[in-house]
Structure formats: structure tokens, C-alpha cells
TIKOLZA-34405 format. One record per residue (C-alpha): residue number from 1; z, x, y. Coordinates in pm, 1 decimal, padded with zeros to 6 digits. Layout:
! residues N
[atom NUM,[Z,X,Y]] ...
//
This chain:
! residues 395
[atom 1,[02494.4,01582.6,-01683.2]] [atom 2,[02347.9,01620.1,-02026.1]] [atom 3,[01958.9,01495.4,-02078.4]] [atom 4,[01849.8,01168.1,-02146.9]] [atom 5,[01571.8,01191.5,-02407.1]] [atom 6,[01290.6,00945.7,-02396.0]] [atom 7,[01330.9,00761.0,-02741.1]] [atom 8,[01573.2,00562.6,-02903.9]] [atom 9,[01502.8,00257.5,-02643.7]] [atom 10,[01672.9,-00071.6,-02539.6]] [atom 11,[01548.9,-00373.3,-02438.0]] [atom 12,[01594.9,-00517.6,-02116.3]] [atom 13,[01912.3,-00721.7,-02097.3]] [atom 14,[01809.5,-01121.5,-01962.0]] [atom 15,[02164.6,-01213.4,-01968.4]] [atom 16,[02232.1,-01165.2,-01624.0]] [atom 17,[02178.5,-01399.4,-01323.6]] [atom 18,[02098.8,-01284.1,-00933.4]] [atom 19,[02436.9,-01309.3,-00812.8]] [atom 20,[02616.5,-01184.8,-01171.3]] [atom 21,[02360.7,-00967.5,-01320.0]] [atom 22,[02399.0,-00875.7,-01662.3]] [atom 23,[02693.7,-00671.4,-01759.1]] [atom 24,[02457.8,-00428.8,-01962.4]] [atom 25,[02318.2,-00262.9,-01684.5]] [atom 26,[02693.4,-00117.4,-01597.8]] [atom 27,[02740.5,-00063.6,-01900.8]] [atom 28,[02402.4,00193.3,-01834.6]] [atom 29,[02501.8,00314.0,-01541.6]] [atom 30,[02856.7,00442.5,-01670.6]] [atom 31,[02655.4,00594.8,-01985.7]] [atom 32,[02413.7,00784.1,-01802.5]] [atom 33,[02135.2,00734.7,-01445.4]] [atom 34,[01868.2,00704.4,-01680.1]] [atom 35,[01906.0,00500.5,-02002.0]] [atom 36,[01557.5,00481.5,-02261.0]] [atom 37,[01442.0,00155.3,-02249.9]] [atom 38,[01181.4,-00019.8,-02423.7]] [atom 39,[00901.7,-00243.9,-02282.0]] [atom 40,[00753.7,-00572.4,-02429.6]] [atom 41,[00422.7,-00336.7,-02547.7]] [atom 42,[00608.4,-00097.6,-02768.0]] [atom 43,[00655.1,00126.1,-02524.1]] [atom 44,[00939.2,00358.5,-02471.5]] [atom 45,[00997.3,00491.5,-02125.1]] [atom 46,[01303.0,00475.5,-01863.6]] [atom 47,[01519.3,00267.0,-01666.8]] [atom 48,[01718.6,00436.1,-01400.4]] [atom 49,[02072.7,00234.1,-01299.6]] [atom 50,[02195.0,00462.6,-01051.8]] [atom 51,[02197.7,00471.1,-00669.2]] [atom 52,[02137.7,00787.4,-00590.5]] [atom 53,[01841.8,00890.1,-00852.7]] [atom 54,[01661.5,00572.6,-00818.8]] [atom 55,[01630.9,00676.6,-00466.4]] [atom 56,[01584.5,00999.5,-00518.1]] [atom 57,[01275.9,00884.1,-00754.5]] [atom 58,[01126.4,00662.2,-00531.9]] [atom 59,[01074.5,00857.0,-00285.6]] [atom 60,[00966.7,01157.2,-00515.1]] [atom 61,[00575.3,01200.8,-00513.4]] [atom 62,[00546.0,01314.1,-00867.5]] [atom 63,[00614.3,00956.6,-01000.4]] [atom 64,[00284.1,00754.7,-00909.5]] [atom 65,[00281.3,00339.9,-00962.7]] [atom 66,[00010.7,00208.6,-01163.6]] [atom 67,[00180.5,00225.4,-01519.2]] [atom 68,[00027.9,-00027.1,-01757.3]] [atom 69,[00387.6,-00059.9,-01914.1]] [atom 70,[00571.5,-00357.7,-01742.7]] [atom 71,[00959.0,-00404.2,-01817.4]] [atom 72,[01026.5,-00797.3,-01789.5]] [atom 73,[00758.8,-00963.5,-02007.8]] [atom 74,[00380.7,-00895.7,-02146.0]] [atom 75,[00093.2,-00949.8,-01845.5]] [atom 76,[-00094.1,-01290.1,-01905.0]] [atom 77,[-00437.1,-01165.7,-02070.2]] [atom 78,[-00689.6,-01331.9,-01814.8]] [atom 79,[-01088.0,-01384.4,-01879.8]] [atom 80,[-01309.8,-01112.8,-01737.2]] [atom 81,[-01426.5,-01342.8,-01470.6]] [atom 82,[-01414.2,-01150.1,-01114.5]] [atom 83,[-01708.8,-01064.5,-00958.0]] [atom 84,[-01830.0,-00677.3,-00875.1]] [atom 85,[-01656.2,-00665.6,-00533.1]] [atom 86,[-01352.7,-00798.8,-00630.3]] [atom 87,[-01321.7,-00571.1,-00880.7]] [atom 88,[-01424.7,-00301.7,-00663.1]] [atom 89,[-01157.7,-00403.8,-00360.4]] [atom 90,[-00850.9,-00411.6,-00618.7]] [atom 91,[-00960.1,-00039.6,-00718.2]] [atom 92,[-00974.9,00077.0,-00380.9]] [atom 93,[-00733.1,-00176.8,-00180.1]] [atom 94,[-00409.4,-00239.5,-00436.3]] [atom 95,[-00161.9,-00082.2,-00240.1]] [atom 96,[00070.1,-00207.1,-00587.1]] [atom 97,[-00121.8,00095.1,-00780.4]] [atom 98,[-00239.8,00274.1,-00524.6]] [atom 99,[-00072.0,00653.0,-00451.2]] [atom 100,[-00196.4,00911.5,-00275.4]] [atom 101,[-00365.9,00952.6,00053.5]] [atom 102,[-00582.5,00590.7,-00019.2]] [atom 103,[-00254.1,00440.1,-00051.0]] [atom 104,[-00118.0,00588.5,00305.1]] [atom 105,[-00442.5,00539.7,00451.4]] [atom 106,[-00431.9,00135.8,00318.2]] [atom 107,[-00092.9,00090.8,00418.1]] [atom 108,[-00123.5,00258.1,00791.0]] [atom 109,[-00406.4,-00027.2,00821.1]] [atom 110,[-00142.7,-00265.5,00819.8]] [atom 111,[00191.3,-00127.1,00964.1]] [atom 112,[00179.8,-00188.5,01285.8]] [atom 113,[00135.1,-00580.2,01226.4]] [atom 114,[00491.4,-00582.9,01002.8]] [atom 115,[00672.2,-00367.0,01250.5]] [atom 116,[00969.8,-00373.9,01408.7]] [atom 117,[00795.2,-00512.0,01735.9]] [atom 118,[00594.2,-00712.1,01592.4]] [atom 119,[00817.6,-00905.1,01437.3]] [atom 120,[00992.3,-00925.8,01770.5]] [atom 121,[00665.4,-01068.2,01947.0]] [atom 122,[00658.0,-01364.6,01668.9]] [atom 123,[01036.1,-01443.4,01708.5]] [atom 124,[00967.4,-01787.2,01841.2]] [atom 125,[00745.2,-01912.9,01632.9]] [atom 126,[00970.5,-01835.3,01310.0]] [atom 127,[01240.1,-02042.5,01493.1]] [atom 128,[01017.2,-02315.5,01549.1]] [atom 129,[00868.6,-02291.8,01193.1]] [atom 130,[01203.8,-02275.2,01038.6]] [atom 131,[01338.2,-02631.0,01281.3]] [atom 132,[01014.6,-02792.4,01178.2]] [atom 133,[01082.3,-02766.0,00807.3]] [atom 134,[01442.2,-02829.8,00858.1]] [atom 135,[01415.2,-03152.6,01045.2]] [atom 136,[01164.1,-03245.7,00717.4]] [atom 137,[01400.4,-03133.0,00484.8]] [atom 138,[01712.7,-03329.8,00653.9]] [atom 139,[01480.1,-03669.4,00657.9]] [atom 140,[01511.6,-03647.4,00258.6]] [atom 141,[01703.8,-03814.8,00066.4]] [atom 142,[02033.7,-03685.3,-00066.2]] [atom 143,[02064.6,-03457.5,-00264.3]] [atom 144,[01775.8,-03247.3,-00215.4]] [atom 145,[01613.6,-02893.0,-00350.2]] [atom 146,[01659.4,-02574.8,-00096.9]] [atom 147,[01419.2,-02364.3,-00301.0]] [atom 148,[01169.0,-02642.1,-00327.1]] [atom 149,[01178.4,-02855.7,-00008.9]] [atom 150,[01285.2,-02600.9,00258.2]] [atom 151,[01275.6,-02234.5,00184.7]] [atom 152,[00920.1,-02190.3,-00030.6]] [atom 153,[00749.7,-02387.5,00266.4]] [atom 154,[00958.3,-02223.2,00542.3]] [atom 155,[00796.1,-01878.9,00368.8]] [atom 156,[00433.7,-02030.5,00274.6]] [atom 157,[00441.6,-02166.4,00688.5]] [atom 158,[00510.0,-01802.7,00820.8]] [atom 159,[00320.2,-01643.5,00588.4]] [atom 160,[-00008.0,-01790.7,00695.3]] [atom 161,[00087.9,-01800.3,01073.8]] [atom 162,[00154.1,-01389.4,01030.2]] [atom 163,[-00118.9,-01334.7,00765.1]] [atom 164,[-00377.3,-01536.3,01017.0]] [atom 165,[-00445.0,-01852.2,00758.0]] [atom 166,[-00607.7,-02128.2,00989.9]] [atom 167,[-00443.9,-02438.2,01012.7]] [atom 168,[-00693.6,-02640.5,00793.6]] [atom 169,[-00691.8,-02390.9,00532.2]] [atom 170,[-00287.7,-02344.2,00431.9]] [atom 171,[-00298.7,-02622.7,00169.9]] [atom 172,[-00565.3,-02451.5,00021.4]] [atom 173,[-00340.8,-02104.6,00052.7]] [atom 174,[-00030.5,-02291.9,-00114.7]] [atom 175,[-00249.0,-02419.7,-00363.9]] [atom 176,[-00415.1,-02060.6,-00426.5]] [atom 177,[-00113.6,-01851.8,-00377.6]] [atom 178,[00231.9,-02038.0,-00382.7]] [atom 179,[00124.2,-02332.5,-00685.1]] [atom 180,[-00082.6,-02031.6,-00841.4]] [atom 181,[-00343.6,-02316.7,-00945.9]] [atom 182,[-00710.4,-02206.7,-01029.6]] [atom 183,[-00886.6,-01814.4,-01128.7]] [atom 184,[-00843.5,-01475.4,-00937.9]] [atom 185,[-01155.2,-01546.1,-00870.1]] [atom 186,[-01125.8,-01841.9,-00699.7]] [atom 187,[-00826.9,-01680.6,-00488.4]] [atom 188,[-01085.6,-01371.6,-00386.0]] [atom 189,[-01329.1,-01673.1,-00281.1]] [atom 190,[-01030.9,-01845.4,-00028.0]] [atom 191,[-01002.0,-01468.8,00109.6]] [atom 192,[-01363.3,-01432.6,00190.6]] [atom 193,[-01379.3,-01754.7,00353.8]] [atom 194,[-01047.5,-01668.7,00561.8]] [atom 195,[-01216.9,-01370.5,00651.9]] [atom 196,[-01518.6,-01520.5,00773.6]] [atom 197,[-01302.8,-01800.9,00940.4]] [atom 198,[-01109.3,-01521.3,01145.6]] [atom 199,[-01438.2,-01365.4,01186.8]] [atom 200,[-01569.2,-01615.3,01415.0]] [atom 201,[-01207.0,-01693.2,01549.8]] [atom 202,[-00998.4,-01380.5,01586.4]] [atom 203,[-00663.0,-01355.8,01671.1]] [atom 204,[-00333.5,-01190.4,01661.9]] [atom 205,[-00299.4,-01163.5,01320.8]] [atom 206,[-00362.3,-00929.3,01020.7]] [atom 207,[-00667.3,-01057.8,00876.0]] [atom 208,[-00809.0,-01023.6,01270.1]] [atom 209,[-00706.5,-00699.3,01263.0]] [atom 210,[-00792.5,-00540.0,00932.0]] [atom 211,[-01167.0,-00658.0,01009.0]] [atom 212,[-01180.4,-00498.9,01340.0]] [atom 213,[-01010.8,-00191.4,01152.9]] [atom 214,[-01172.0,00108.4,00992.6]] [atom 215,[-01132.3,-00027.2,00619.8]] [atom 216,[-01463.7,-00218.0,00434.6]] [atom 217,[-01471.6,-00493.0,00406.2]] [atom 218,[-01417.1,-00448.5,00046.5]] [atom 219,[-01127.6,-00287.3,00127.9]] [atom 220,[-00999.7,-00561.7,00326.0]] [atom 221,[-01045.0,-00794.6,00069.3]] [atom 222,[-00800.4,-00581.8,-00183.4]] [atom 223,[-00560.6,-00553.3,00088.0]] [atom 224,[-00538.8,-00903.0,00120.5]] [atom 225,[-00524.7,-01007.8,-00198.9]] [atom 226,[-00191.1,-00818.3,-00239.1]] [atom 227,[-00035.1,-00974.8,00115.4]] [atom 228,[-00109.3,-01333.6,00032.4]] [atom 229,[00059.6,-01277.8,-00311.4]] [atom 230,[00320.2,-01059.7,-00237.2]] [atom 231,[00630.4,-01112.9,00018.7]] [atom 232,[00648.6,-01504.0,00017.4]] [atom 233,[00827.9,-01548.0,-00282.1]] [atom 234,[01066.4,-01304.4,-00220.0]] [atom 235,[01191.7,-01437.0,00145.5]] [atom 236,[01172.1,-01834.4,-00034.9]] [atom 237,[01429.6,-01652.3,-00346.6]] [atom 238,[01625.3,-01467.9,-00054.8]] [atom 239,[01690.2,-01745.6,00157.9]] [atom 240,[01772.9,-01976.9,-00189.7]] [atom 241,[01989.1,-01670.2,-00344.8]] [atom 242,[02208.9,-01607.8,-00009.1]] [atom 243,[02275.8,-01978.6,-00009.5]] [atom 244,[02373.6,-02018.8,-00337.2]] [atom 245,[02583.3,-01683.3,-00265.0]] [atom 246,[02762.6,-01866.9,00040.0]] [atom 247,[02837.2,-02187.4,-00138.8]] [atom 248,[03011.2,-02053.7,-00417.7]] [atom 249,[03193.2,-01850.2,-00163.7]] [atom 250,[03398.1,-02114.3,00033.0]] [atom 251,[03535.4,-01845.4,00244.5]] [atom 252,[03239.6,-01585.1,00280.8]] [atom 253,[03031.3,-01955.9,00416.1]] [atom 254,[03345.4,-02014.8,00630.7]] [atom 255,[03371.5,-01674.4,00755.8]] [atom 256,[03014.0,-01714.5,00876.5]] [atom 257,[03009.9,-02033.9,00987.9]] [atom 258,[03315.4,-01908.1,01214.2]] [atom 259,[03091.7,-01606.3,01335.6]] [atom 260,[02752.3,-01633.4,01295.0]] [atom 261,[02680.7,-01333.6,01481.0]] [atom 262,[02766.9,-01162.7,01157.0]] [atom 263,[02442.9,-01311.5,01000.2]] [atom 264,[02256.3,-00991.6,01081.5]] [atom 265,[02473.4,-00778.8,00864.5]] [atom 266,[02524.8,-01019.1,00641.7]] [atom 267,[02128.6,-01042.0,00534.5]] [atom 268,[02228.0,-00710.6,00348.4]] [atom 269,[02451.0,-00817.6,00194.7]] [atom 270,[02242.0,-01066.2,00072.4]] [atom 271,[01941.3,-00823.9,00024.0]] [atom 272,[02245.1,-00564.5,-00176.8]] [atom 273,[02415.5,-00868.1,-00398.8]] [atom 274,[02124.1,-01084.5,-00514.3]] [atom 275,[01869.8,-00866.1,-00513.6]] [atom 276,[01551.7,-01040.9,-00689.2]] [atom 277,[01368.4,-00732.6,-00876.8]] [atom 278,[01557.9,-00630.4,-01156.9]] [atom 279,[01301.8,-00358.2,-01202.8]] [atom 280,[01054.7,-00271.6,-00970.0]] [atom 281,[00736.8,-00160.5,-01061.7]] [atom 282,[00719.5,00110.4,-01305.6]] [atom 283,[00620.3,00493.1,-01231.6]] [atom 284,[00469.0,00724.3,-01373.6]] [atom 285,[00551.1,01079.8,-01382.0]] [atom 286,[00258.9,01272.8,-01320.0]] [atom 287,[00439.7,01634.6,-01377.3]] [atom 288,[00734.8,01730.5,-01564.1]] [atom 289,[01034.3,01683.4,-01341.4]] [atom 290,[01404.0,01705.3,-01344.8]] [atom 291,[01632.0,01478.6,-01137.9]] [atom 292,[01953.3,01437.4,-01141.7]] [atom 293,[01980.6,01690.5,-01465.7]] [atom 294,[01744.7,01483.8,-01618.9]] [atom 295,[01434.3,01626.3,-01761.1]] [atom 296,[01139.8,01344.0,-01711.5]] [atom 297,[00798.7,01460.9,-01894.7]] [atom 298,[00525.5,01404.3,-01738.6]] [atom 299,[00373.8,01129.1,-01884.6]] [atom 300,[00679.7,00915.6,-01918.3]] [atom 301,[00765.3,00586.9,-01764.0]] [atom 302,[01013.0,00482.0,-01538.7]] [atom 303,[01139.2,00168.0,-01416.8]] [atom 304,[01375.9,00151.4,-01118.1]] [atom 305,[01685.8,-00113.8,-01113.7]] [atom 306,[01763.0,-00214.9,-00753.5]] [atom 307,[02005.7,-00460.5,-00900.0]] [atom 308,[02178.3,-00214.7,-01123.5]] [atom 309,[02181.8,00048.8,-00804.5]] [atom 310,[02308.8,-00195.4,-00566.1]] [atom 311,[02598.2,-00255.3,-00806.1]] [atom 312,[02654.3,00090.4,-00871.5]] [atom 313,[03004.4,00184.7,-00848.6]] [atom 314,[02952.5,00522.1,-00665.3]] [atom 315,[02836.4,00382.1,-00383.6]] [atom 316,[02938.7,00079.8,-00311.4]] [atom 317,[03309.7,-00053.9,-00361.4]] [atom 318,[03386.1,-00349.7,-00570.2]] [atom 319,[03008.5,-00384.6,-00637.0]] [atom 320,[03057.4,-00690.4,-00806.1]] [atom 321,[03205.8,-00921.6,-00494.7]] [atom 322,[02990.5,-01086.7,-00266.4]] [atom 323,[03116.0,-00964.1,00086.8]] [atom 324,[02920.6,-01036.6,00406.2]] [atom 325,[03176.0,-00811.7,00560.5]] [atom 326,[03129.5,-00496.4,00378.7]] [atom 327,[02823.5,-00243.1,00504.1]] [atom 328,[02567.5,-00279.8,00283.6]] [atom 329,[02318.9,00021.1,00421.4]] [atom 330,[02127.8,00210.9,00195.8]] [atom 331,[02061.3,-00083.1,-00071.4]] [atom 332,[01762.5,-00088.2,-00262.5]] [atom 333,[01656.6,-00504.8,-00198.5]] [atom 334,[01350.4,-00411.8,-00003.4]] [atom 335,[01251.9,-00118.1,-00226.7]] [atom 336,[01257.2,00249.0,-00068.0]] [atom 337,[01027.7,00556.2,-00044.5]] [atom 338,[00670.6,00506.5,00039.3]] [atom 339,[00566.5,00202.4,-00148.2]] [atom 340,[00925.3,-00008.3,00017.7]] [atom 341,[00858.8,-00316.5,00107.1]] [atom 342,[00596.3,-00358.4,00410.1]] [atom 343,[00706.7,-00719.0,00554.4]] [atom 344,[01102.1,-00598.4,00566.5]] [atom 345,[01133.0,-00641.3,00922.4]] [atom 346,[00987.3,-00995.2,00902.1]] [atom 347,[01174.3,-01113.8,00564.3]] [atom 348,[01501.1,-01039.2,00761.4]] [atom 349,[01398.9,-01248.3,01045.6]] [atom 350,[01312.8,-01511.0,00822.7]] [atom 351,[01597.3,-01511.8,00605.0]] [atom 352,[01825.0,-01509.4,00909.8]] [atom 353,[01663.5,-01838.0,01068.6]] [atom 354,[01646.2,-02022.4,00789.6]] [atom 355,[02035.6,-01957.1,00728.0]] [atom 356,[02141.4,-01992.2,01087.0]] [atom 357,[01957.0,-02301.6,01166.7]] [atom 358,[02053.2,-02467.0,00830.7]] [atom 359,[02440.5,-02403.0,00892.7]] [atom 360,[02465.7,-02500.8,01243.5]] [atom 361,[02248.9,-02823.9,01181.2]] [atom 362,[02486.0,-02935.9,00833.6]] [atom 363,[02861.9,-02822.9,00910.0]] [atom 364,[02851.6,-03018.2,00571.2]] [atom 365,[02659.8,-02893.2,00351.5]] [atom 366,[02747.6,-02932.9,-00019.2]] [atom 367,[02634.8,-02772.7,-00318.5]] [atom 368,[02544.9,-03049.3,-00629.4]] [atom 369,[02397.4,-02746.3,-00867.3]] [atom 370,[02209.3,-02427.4,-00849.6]] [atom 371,[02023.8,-02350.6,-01140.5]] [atom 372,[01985.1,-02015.4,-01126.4]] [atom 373,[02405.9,-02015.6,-01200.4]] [atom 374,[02273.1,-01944.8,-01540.6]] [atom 375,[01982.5,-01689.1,-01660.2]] [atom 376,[01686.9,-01772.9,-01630.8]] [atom 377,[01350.4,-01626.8,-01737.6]] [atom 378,[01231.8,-01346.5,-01576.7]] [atom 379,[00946.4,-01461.0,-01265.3]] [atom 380,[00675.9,-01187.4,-01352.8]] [atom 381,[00616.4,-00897.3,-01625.3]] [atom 382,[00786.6,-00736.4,-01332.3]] [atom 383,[01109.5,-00833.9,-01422.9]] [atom 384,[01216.6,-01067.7,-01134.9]] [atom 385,[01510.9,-01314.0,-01078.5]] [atom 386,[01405.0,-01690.9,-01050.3]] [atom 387,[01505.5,-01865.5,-00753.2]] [atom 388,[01578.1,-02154.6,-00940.2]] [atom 389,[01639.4,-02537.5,-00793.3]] [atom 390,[01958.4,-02539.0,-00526.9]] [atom 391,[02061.8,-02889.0,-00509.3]] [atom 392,[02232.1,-02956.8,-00190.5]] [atom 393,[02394.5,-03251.2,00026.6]] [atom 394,[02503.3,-03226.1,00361.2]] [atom 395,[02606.1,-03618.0,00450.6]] 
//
């Protein structure tokens, strides 16, 4: 393959919707596995559409996150208003920009709470989190919004029960975190008083854990100001992407309904179809490199497509159809390499409830109008899908 030189950029196609994305980024992938692209700040780096370099370059130590240069829109300029700690605990503790040893050391702090057996222990109480908000969610009247009324608080519920958010403090969390209402600084003030809430109380449950761990409490404090941002809104757009995937596929929803032992295997398909990250965030190469007969200077930025790679041609077949069927392995939904996504294990468990329990409890369940159907804005200067409204009935 020839090189790809890094000028001569394009912009970020926002044509394209989760479960259609945008015809451009084939159009990439057939021209080359890295195409120039150019970010909202002038920039001109990278975007990289194929399957097998994108994970190739995840998982490749000379590209570090922590680039400046976001793909989807321009960060929100915010006032200089955080105090000296938090400032200090998103330095050390942002395990979105950190690389390295900190960032192994930050992340084995956490593992064992998002593993595979963990997730296993808390089994239960997803199911009885997911048939609490489902019995809420049937009581409303017809017709009523998935996203909204069903899978954002099915996500905010578990992600406080998991994260260790006492009972009398998740409205303030949803307010914080999921309405995004008030300062950073005022979300660094909720974790400190979580913290000292759990320190008097401990449990089984990360913020418990991280104190009685060997991280600061600084530290702690940047850790957790990624986990109570990051994850939720990806399992509430999951769960509200697969639906609207099954309900415009009369026969992939029948198919399931008919078997709904296939629900495992069909969460990647989910995860492979509709991913949400149209890019993830950017690297950096930190040394020249060459992948893929690409020369990469260091210096030069990088954005990854899972959605173009899980619609890449050479490795999956018919890319573009929405199979539950097909074996989905290897897709790039939950990220890959070292910085993949931490809470995988759980977001499957979650995803699968809150589809299982929904389509045994509504054999009828209708679809009035999804908006994410058409394209939407992009969530986060990380360019993200929206989840959109997903208007249902089910009398």
C-alpha cells in the first residue's frame, strides 16, 4: 500500500446515523486505512477506517491519548474555576489521558471491581434494577420514550449501585452527571462528599475500595471523576440503539423473540452495528511509526473509527445488515488495546437485561418513531452518536 501523507484533510462526514453510518467512511476505507482528516481546530491529522490497523494502533504503545485535537466538534471553553486538588487528581488520575505505567497502575486500581466475576456477583441486582424501571416505564402512558424513561435510568440506577452512590445521594449524581447541570467543580464537590459518605459506610463497591486502596486520595478523586462520567451513557445509547435496530428489523426482533438465548451473541451484534463512537479518542504518535505501509510521524494525530472498522468489508460480510445471527467477535464497540473499555463486562449484562426483560414483558411492542433514524449532532467533541428519543407502544 502506498503512503498516506498527513495533509490535504477532510472533514468528518455527520451524514451518517448509528445504524446507517455515513457512506463516506466506506468510501475511506476502499481509498486507503488511513485517510487525512481535519479537526474543528485547524488541525490536520488521521482517521483510520480499517479493521485491522485500527487495532493494530490501539494496541500499539507508540500512539499515547491525550491529543488536544478532538474530531467531532470544538471542547466547550469552561471558566478556570477548579480548585488545586482537582486540578491536581485529573493530572494524575485521568485514565482518558493517562499512558504509561500511571495509567496501568490507575486502571489495575479498579479492574477487579468491572471483572468478569464481579459482574457475576451483582447479577441479581441488575435484574431487579432493570424490572423496577420496567414496571415504571409500563405504568406510563402510551407512547412513551425508551432512551428517556427506561434505559438512561436503568444505566444511572446501576451505575450508582456499582460505583457505591448512597441511596440519598443518586438524584444528586443524575443531576451532576446524567442532566450535566452545575460546574466541574461542583461535580468534584459531590465526589468528595461520596467519598466521605463511603468513608464512614463502606461497602462492596468501587469508591469503598479505591479508598482502602494504595492510590491518594487525590488520586481517587481523578479516578472517579472519569467513572461517574464515563460508561452510563454508553449502556443508556446501547440498550436505545439495539432496540431501534430490532424494530426496524421485524424478523431479526422475531428471530429473538423466538430464541432469546441468542441475546448473548446478539449484544455484539449490537455492540458491531450501532456502535456509538464514531471516533474514539485521538492518539498521538509519540515516534515515527509505520503500520500497515503507512508512515505516521511522530507528532501526528490519529483518530480511530470503530464504526467505520466494524463495517469494514474485510472482515466482516455484508457489513451493512444488521444480523444477530452472524459472529460479531473482534468488533471495536467497547474499544481495544489498553485503554478498551473498563465496564465491558457489566455494559453487556446490562444491555442484555434491559432487552430480555423488555421483550418478554411487551410481546407487543411497537415502534411510533426513533429519532436518531436521521443524523443527528454529534454527543461530545468526541464524535459520538446520539441516542436520540425511541418512541414506543406496546398495548
Amino acid at each position: 500500500m502506498t503512503g498516506c501523507p498527513v495533509h490535504g484533510g477532510r472533514a468528518l462526514p455527520t451524514d451518517g446515523t448509528p445504524l446507517a453510518p455515513s457512506p463516506t467512511l466506506a468510501r475511506w476505507s476502499q481509498e486507503a486505512a488511513a485517510t487525512p482528516l481535519d479537526y474543528p481546530d485547524g488541525h490536520t491529522g488521521l482517521i483510520v477506517t480499517r479493521h485491522a490497523l485500527a487495532r493494530d494502533l490501539l494496541a500499539d504503545p507508540r500512539f499515547a491519548v491525550g491529543s488536544p485535537h478532538m474530531p467531532g466538534v470544538l471542547p466547550p471553553s469552561e471558566p478556570d474555576e477548579l480548585d488545586d486538588e482537582a486540578r491536581a487528581a485529573m493530572d494524575a488520575a485521568n485514565l482518558l489521558a493517562l499512558n504509561g505505567e500511571q495509567h496501568r497502575r490507575i486502571r489495575t486500581s479498579v479492574l477487579s471491581d468491572f471483572s468478569a466475576r464481579a459482574v457475576r456477583v451483582r447479577e441479581q441486582a441488575v435484574e431487579g434494577i432493570v424490572r423496577s424501571q420496567l414496571d415504571n416505564f409500563l405504568a406510563l402512558p402510551q407512547p412513551a420514550d425508551i432512551y428517556a424513561h427506561y434505559a438512561n435510568p436503568i444505566a444511572a440506577r446501576i451505575h450508582c449501585l456499582v460505583l457505591g452512590i448512597p441511596d440519598a445521594m443518586a438524584p444528586e449524581f443524575v443531576e451532576r452527571f446524567v442532566a450535566a447541570a452545575g460546574s466541574t467543580q461542583q461535580r468534584f464537590d459531590f465526589i468528595r462528599a461520596v467519598m466521605d459518605a463511603r468513608a464512614n459506610t463502606p461497602g462492596e463497591d468501587v469508591v469503598s475500595h479505591l479508598l482502602a486502596s494504595q492510590l491518594t486520595r487525590t488520586e481517587v478523586q481523578g479516578v472517579l471523576a472519569v467513572l461517574m462520567r464515563s460508561g452510563r451513557d454508553s449502556v443508556a445509547y446501547m440498550i436505545t440503539t439495539a432496540l431501534t435496530g430490532l424494530l426496524t428489523h421485524p424478523e431479526q426482533l422475531s428471530l429473538l423473540r423466538g430464541e432469546p438465548d441468542r441475546i448473548l451473541s446478539a449484544v455484539e451484534e449490537f455492540m458491531r452495528a450501532g456502535a456509538m463512537f464514531v471516533t474514539l479518542f485521538p492518539r498521538t504518535a509519540v515516534a515515527d511509526a509505520e503500520l500497515d505501509g503507512i508512515p505516521i510521524p511522530a507528532g501526528t494525530t490519529v483518530a480511530v473509527s470503530p464504526v467505520a472498522a466494524n463495517h469494514d468489508e474485510r472482515q466482516y460480510e455484508r457489513p451493512a445488515e444488521f444480523d444477530i445471527t452472524r459472529d460479531s467477535a473482534g468488533h471495536l464497540g467497547f474499544g481495544h488495546g489498553p485503554h478498551a473499555c473498563l465496564g465491558q463486562q457489566l455494559a453487556r449484562l446490562e444491555i442484555c437485561e434491559a432487552i430480555t426483560q423488555l421483550l418478554a414483558k411487551a410481546p407487543r411492542l411497537r415502534l411510533v418513531n426513533a429519532e436518531q433514524l436521521e443524523p443527528l449532532p454529534f454527543a461530545n467533541p468526541v464524535a459520538t452518536y446520539e441516542a436520540g428519543a425511541l418512541m414506543v407502544t406496546w398495548g
